[in-house]
KOLDODO-785159 format. One record per atom (N, C-alpha, C, CB): x, y, z; residue in one letter; residue number from 1; atom name. Coordinates in steps of 0.2 Angstrom, whole numbers, plus 5000, padded with zeros to 4 digits. Atoms other than C-alpha are relative to their C-alpha. Glycine has a CB too. Example, Ala and Ser with C-alpha at 12.3 -4.5 7.8 and 13.67 -1.06 7.14 Angstrom:
% residues 2
+------+------+------+------+-----+------+
|    u |    v |    w | rest |  nr | atom |
+------+------+------+------+-----+------+
| 5004 | 4994 | 5000 |    a |   1 |    N |
| 5062 | 4978 | 5039 |    a |   1 |   CA |
| 5004 | 5006 | 5000 |    a |   1 |    C |
| 4995 | 5000 | 5006 |    a |   1 |   CB |
| 4996 | 4994 | 4999 |    s |   2 |    N |
| 5068 | 4995 | 5036 |    s |   2 |   CA |
| 4996 | 5005 | 5003 |    s |   2 |    C |
| 5002 | 5002 | 4993 |    s |   2 |   CB |
+------+------+------+------+-----+------+
END
This chain:
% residues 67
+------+------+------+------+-----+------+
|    u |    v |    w | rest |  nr | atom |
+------+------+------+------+-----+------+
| 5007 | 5001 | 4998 |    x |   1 |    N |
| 5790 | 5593 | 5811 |    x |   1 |   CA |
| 4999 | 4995 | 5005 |    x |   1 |    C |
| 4995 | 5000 | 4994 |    x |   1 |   CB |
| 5001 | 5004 | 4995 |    x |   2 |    N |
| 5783 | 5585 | 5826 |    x |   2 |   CA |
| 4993 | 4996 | 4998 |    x |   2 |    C |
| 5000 | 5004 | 5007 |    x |   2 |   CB |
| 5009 | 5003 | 4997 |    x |   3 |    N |
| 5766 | 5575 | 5829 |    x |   3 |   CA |
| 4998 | 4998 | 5008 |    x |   3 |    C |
| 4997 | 4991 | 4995 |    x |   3 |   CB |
| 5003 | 5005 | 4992 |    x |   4 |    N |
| 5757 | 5574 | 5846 |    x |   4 |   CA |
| 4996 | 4997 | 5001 |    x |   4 |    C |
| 4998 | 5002 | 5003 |    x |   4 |   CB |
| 5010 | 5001 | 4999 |    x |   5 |    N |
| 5740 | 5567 | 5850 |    x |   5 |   CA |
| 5001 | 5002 | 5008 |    x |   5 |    C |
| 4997 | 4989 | 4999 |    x |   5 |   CB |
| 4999 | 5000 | 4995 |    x |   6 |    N |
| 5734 | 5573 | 5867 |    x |   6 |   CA |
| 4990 | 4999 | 5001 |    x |   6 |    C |
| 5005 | 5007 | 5003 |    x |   6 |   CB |
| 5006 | 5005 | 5000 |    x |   7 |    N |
| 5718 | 5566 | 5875 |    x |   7 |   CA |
| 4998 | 5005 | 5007 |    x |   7 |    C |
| 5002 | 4989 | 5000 |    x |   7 |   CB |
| 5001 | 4997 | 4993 |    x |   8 |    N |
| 5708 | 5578 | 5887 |    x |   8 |   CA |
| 4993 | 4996 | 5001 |    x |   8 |    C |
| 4999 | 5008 | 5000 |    x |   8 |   CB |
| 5005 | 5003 | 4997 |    x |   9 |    N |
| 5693 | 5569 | 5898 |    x |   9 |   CA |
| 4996 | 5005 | 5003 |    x |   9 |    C |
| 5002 | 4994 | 5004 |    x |   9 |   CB |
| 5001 | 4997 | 4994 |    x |  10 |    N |
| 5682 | 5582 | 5906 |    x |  10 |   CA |
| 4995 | 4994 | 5008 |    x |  10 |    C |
| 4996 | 5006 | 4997 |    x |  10 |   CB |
| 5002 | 5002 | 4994 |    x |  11 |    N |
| 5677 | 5575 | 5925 |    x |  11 |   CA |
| 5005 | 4995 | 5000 |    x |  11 |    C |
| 4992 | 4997 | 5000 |    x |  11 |   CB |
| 4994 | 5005 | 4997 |    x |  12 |    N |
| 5693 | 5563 | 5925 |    x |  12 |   CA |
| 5003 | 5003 | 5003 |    x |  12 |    C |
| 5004 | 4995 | 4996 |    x |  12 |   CB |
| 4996 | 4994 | 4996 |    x |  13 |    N |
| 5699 | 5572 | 5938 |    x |  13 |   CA |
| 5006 | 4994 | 5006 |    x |  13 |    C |
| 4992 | 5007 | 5007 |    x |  13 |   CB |
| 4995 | 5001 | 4997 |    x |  14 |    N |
| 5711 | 5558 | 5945 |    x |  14 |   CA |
| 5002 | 4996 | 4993 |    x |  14 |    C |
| 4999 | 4997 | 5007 |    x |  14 |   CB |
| 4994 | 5000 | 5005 |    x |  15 |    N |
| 5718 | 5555 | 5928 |    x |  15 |   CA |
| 5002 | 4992 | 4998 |    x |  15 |    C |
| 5007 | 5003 | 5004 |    x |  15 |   CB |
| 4999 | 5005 | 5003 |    x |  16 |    N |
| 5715 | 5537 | 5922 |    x |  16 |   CA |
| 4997 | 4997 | 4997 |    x |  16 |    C |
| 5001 | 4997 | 5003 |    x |  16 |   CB |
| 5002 | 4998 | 5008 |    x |  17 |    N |
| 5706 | 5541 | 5908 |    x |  17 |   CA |
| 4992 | 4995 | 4999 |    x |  17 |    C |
| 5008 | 4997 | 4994 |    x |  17 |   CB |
| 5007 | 5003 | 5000 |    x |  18 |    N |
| 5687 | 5536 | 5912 |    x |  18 |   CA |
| 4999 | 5003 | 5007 |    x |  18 |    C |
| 4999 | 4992 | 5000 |    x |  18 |   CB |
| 5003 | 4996 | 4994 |    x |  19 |    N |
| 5674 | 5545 | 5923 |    x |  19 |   CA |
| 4996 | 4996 | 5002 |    x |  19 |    C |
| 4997 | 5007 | 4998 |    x |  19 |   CB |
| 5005 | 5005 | 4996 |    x |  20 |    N |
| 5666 | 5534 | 5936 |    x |  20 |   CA |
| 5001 | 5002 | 5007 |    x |  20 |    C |
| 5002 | 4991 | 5000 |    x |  20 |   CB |
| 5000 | 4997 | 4995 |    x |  21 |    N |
| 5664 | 5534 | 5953 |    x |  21 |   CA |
| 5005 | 5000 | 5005 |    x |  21 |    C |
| 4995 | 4998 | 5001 |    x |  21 |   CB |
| 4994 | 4998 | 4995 |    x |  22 |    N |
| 5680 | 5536 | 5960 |    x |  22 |   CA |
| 5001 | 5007 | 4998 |    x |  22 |    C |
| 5008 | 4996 | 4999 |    x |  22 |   CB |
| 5000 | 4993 | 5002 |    x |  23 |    N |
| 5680 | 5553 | 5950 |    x |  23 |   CA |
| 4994 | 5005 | 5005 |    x |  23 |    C |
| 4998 | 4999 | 4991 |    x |  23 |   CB |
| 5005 | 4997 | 4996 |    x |  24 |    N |
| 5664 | 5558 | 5958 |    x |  24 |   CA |
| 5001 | 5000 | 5009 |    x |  24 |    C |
| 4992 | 4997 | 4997 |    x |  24 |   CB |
| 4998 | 4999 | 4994 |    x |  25 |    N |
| 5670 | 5554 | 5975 |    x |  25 |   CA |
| 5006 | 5004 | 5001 |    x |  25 |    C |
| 5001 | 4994 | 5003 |    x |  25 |   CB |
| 4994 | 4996 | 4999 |    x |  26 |    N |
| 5687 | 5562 | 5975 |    x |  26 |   CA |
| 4996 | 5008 | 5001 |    x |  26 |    C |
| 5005 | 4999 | 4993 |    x |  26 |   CB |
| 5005 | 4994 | 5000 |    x |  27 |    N |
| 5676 | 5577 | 5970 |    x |  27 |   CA |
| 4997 | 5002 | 5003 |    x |  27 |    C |
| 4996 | 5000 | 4999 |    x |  27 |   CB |
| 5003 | 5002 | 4997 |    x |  28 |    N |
| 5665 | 5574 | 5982 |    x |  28 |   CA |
| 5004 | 5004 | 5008 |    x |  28 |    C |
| 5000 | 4994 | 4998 |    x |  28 |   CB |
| 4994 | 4998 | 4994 |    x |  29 |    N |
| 5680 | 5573 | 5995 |    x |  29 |   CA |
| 5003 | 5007 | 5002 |    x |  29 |    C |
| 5006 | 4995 | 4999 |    x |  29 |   CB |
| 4996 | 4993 | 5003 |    x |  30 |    N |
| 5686 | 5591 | 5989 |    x |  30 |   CA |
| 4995 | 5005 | 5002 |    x |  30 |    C |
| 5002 | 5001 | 4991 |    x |  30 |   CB |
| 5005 | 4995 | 5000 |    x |  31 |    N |
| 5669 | 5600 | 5989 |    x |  31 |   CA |
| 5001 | 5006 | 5008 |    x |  31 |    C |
| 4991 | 4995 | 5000 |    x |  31 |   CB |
| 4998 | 4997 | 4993 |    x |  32 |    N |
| 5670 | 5616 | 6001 |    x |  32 |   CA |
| 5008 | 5001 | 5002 |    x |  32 |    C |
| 4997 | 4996 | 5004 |    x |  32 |   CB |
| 4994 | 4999 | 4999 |    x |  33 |    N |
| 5689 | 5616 | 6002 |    x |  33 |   CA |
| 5003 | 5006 | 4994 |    x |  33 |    C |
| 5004 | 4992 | 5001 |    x |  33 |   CB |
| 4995 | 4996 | 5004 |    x |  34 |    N |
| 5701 | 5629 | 5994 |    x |  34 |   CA |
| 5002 | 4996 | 4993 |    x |  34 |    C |
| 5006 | 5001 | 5005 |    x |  34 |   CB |
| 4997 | 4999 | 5007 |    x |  35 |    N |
| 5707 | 5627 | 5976 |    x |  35 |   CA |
| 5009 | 5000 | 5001 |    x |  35 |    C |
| 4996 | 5009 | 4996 |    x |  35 |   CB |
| 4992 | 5000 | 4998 |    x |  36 |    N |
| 5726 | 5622 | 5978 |    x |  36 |   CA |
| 5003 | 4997 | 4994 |    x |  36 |    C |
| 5002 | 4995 | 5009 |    x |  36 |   CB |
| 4994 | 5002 | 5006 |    x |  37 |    N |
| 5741 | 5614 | 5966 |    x |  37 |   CA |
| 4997 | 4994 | 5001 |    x |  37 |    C |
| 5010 | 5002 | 5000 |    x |  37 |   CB |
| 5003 | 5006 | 4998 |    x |  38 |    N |
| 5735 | 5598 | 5974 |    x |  38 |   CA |
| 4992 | 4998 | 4999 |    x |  38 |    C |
| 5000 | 4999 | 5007 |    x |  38 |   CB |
| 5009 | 5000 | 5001 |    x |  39 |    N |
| 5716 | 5598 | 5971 |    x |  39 |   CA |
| 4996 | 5005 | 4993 |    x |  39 |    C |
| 4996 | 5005 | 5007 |    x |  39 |   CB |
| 5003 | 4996 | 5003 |    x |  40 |    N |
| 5713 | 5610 | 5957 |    x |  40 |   CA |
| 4996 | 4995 | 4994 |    x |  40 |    C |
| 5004 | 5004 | 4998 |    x |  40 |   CB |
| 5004 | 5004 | 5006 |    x |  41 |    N |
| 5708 | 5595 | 5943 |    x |  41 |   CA |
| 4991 | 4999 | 5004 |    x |  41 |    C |
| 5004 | 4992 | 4999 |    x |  41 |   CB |
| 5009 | 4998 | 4996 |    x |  42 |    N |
| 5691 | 5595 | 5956 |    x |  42 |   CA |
| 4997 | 5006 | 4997 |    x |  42 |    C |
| 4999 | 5003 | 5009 |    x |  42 |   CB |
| 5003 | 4995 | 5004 |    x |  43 |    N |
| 5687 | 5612 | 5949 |    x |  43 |   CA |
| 4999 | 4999 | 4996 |    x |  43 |    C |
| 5003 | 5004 | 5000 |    x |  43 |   CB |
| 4996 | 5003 | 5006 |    x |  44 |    N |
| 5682 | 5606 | 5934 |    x |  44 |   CA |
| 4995 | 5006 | 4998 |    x |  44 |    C |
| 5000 | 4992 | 4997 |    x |  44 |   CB |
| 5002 | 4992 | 5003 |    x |  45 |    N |
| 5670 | 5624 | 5930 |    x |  45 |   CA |
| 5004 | 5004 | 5000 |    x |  45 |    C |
| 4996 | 5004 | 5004 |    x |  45 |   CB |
| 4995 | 4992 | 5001 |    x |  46 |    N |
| 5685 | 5633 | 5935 |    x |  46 |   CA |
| 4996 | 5008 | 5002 |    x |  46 |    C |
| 5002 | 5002 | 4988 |    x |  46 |   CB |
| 5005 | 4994 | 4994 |    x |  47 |    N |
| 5675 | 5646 | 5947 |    x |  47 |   CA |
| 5003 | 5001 | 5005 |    x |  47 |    C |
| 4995 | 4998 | 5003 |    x |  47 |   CB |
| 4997 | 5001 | 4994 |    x |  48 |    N |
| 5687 | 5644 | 5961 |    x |  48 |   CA |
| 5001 | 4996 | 5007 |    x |  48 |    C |
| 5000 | 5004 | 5001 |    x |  48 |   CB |
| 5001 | 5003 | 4994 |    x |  49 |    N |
| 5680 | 5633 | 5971 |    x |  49 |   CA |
| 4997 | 4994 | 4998 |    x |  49 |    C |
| 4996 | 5004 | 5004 |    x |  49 |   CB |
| 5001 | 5006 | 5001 |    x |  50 |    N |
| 5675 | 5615 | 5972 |    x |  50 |   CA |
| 4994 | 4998 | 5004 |    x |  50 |    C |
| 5006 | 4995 | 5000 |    x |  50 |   CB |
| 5009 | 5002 | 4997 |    x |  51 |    N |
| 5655 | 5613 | 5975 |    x |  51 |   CA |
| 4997 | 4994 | 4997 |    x |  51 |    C |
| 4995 | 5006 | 4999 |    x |  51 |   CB |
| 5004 | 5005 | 5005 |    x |  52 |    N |
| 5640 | 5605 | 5969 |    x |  52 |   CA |
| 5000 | 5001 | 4994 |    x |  52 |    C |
| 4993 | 4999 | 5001 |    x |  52 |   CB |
| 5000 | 4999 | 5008 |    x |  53 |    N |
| 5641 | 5612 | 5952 |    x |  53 |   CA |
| 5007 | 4996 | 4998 |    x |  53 |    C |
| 5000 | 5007 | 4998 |    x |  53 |   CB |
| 4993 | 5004 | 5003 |    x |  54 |    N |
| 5659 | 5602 | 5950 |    x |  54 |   CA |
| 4998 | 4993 | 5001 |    x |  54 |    C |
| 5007 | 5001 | 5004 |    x |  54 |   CB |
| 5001 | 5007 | 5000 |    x |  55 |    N |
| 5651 | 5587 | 5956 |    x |  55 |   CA |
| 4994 | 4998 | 4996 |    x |  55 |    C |
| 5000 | 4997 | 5008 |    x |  55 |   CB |
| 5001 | 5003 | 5004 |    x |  56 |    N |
| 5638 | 5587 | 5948 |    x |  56 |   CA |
| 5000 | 4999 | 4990 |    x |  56 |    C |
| 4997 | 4999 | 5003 |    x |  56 |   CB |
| 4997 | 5001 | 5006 |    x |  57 |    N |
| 5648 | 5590 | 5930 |    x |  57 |   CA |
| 5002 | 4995 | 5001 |    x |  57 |    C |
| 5004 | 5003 | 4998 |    x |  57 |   CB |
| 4997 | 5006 | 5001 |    x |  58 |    N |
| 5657 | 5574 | 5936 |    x |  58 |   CA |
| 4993 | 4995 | 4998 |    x |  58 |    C |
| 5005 | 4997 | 5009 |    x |  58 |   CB |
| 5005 | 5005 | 4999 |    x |  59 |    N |
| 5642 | 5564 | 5939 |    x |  59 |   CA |
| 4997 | 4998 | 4992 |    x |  59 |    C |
| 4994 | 5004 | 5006 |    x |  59 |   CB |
| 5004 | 4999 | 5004 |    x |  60 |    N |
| 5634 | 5570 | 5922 |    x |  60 |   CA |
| 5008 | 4997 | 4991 |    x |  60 |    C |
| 4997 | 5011 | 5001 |    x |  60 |   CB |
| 4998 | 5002 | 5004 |    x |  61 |    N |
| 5650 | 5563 | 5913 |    x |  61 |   CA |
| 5002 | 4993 | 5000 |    x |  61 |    C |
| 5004 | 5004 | 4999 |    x |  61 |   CB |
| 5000 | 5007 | 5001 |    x |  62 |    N |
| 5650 | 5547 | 5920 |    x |  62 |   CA |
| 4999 | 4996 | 4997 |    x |  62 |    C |
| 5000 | 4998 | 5002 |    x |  62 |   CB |
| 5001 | 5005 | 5005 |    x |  63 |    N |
| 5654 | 5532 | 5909 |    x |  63 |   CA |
| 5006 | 5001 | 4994 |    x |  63 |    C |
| 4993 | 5001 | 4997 |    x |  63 |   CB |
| 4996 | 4998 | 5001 |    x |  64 |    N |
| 5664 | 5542 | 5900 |    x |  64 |   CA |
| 5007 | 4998 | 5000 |    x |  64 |    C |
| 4999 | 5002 | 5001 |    x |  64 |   CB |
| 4994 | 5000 | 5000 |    x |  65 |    N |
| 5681 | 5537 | 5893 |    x |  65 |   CA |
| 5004 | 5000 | 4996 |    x |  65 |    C |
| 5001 | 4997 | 5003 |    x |  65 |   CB |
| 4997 | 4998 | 5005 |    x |  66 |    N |
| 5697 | 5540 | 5882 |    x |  66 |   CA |
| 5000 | 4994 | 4995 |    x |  66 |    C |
| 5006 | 5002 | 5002 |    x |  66 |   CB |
| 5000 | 5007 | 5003 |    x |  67 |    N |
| 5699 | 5527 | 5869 |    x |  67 |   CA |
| 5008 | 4997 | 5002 |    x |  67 |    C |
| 4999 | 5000 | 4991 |    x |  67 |   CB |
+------+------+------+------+-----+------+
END
């Protein structure tokens, strides 16, 4: 038997485990571009595409962060 812990953040879309406003710019930076292996943590509705509805789910989780 194993044990894991795994710790998901939604809107930390660059992965350093708190949503501020480097999250919401990255986002930001993405809106309107293609959905790629590089950019897909922007998607964070999972719709295909990275708009205002992804930014503002970032925006609405900032502050947010893991323990």
């Amino acid at each position: 038997n194993a044990s894991v812990t795994m710790g998901l953040l939604v809107g930390d879309t660059n992965a350093d485990e708190t949503v501020d406003s480097a999250d919401i710019s990255q986002t930001k930076s993405q809106s309107g571009r293609p959905v790629t292996t590089t950019n897909f943590r922007e998607d964070l509705n999972v719709d295909g595409a990275i708009d205002s509805a992804d930014i503002s789910l970032v925006k609405s989780k900032s502050g947010t962060a893991l323990p």
